[in-house]
C-alpha positions in Angstrom: 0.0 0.0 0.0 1.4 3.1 -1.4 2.0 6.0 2.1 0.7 8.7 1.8 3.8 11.9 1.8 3.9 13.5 5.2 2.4 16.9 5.6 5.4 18.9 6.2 6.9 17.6 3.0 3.7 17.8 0.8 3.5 21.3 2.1 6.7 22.1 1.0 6.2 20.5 -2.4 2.5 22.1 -2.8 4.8 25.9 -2.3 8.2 25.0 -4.6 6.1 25.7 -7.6 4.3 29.4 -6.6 7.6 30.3 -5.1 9.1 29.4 -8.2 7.0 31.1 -10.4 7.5 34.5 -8.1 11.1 34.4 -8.5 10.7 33.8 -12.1 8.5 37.0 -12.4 10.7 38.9 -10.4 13.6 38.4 -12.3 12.0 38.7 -15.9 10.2 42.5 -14.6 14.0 43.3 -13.1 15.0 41.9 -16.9 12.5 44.4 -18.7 13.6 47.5 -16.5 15.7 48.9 -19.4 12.8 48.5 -22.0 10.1 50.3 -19.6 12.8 53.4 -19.6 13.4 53.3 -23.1 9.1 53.2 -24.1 8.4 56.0 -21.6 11.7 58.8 -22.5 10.6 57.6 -25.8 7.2 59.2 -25.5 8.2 62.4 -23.3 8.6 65.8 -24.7 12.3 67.0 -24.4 12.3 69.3 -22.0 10.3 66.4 -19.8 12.6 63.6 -20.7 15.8 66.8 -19.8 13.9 67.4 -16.4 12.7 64.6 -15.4 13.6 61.2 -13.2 14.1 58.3 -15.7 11.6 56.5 -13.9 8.3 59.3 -14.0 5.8 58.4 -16.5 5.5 60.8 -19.3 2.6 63.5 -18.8 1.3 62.7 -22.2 2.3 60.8 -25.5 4.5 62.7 -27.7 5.0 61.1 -30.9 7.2 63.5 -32.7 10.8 61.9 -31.5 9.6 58.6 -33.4 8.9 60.5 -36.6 11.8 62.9 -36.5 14.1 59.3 -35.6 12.5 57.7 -38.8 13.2 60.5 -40.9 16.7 61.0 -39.8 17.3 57.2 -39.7 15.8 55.5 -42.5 18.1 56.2 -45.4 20.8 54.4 -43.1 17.9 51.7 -42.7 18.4 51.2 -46.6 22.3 51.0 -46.1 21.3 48.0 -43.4 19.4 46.3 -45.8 22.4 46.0 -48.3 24.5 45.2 -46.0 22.5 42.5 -44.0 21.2 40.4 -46.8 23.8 39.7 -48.8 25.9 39.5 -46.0 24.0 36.8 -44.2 23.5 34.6 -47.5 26.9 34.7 -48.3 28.2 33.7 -45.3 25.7 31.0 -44.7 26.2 29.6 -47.9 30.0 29.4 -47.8 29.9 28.4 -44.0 27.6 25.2 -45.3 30.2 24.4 -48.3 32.6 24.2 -46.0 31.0 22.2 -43.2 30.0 19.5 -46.3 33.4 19.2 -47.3 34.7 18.8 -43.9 32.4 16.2 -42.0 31.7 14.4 -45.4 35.0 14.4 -48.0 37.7 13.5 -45.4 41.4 14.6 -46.4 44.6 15.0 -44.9 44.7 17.9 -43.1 40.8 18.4 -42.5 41.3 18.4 -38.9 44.2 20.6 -38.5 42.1 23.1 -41.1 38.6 23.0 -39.0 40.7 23.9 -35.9 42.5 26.6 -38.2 39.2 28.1 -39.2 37.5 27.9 -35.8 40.9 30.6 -34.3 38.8 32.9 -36.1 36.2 33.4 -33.5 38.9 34.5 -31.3 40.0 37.1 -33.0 39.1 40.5 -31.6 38.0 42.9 -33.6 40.9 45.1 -32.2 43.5 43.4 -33.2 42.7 43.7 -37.7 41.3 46.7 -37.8 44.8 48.8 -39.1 45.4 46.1 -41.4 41.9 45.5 -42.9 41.4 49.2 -43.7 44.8 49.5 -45.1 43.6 46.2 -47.3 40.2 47.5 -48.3 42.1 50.8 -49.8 44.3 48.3 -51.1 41.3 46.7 -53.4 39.2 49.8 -53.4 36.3 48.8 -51.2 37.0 51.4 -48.2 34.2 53.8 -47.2 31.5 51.3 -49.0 28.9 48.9 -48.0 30.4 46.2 -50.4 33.7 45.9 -48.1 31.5 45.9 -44.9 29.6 42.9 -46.8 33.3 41.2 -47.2 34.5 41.5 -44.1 31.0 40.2 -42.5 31.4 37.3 -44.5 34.9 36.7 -43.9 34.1 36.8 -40.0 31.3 35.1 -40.2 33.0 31.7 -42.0 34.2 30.6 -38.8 31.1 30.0 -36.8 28.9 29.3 -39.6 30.8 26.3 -40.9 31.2 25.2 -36.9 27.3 25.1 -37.0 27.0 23.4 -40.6 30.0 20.5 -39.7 28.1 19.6 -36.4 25.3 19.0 -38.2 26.2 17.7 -41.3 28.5 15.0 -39.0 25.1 13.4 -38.3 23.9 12.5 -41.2 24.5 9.2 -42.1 27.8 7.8 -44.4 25.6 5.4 -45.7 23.4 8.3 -47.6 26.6 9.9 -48.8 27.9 5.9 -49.7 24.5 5.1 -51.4 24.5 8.3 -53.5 28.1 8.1 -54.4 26.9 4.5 -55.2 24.1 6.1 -58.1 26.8 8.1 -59.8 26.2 11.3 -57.3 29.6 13.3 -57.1 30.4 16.1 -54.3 28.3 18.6 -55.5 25.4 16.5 -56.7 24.9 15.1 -52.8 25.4 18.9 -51.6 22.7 19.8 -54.3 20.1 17.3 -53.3 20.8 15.4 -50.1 23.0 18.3 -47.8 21.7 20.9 -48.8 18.0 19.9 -48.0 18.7 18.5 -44.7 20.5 21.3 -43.5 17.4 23.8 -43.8 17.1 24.0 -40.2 21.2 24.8 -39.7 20.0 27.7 -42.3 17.4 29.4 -40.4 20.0 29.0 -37.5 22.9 30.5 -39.2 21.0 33.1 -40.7 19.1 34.3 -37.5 22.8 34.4 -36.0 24.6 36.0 -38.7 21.8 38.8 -39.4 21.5 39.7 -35.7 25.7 40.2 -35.5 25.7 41.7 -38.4 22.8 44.2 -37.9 23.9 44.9 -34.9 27.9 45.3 -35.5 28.9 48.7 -34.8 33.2 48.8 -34.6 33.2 48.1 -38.0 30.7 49.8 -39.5 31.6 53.1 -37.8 35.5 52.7 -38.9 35.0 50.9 -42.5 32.3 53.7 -44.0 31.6 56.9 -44.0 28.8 59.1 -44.3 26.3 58.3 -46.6 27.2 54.3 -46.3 27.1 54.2 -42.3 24.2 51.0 -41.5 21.4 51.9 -38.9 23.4 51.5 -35.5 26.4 54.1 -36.5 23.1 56.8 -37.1 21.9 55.7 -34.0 24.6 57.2 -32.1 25.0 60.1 -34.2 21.4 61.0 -32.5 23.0 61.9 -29.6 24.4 65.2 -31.0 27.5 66.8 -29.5 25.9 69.4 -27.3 22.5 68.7 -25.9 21.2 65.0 -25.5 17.8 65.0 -26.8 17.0 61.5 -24.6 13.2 61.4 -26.3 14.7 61.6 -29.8 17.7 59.3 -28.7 15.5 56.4 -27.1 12.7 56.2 -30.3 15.6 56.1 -32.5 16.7 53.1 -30.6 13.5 51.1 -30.6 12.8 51.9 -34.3 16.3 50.6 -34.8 15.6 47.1 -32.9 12.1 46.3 -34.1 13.8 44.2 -37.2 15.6 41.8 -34.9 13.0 41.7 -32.3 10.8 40.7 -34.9 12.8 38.2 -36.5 14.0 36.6 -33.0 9.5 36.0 -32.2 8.4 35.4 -35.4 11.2 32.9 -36.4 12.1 31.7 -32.6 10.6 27.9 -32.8 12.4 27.6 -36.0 15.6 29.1 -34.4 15.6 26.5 -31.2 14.5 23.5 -33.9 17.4 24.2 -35.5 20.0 24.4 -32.7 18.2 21.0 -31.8 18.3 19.6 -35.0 21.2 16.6 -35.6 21.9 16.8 -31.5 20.8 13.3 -31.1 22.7 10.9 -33.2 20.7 8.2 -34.6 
């Protein structure tokens, strides 16, 4: 006969889950804090958002700082765009080449070349930055949005084909044996085995590469100039040099993250699916 729990311990276990829940709420409102400053200086008038504590509600909802941020922002929205998409499909599509050829077309030296590419990540920013302006004057891409585009993708190789090896490493030899088997060579099994499979590693890579890139700001402030600066160098060009207009500053900044805020909910099952996907062997 099953006993039942004593009550001290069914009390206990009857309050983990409320408790839980509280700290949970806690920490996620503690988590938001940021975002309830940046909505309300968003809608103050500037003398308020001046004047006032960060924390006092506006006393009405001034919309002008959102339409004076658009105006000012949006042709350096356009520059984003150029910059983002080609950026993100060229890295994603280089990063899965190279993740095929090195979990499925073993040769010497594949090892010593994955761990090679992978120093990449570590590289700060810092340390290239003299020599990769001095090389995009070199080629003639300095001060545009095509050299920003190369040296996205370039930086990008690294932990793209990380992501497209590990999953790639999964899929059976016996696919690549069978196809190789009907007269498939390397790039007919990338064309129509890989390369469908790895949809989900896609919608991963390119969530990751369009969120660093879009939101990149070292190189975008030091590789272009005006007229070719992306979204987040015009963001802080709103803060002027003598007087911080805060209202103008903080709807400049939303406007600027609604893209990746919107990518990150509408594509976030997709995102975790993919991270997911190929984890389990078998």
């Amino acid at each position: 006969m099953r006993r039942r729990p004593a009550a001290p311990a069914l009390w206990r276990r009857q309050l983990r889950r409320p408790v839980l829940y509280l700290l949970l709420s806690l920490a996620a409102l503690f988590y938001l804090l940021p975002i309830y400053v940046l909505v309300i200086t968003s809608l103050k008038s500037p003398d308020q958002a001046v004047q006032d504590r960060i924390w006092a509600l506006p006393d009405g909802l001034h919309f002008l700082s959102y339409v004076q941020a658009f105006a000012r922002l949006s042709p350096n929205f356009l520059n984003t765009v150029w910059l983002v998409v080609p950026g993100t499909v060229i890295s994603a599509v280089v990063g899965s080449i190279n993740g095929y050829i090195l979990a499925k077309w073993r040769f010497r030296g594949a090892d010593q070349l994955f761990t090679f590419l992978l120093f990449g990540m570590f590289v700060p920013y810092q340390a290239v930055l003299i020599p990769l302006i001095r090389f995009l004057q070199l080629i003639g891409l300095y001060n545009h949005i095509a050299g920003l585009v190369l040296v996205h993708v370039i930086y990008g190789i690294p932990i793209t084909t990380l992501i497209f090896r590990n999953f790639y490493a999964n899929i059976p030899d016996a696919v690549v044996e069978a196809a190789t088997i009907d007269g498939a060579g390397i790039l007919g099994i990338y064309r129509y085995i890989a390369f469908p499979l790895s949809l989900p590693s896609f919608v991963v890579v390119g969530i990751w590469q369009f969120t660093s890139i879009y939101n990149e700001f070292l190189f975008a402030v030091t590789v272009t100039g005006a007229g070719q600066q992306p979204i987040m160098v015009a963001v802080q060009n709103l803060a002027g040099s003598q007087v911080v207009q805060w209202n103008l500053q903080m709807a400049g900044a939303l406007e600027a993250a609604i893209p990746t805020m919107l990518v990150y909910v509408l594509m976030g099952r997709w995102f975790i699916r993919g991270l997911l996907a190929g984890a389990v062997k078998g």
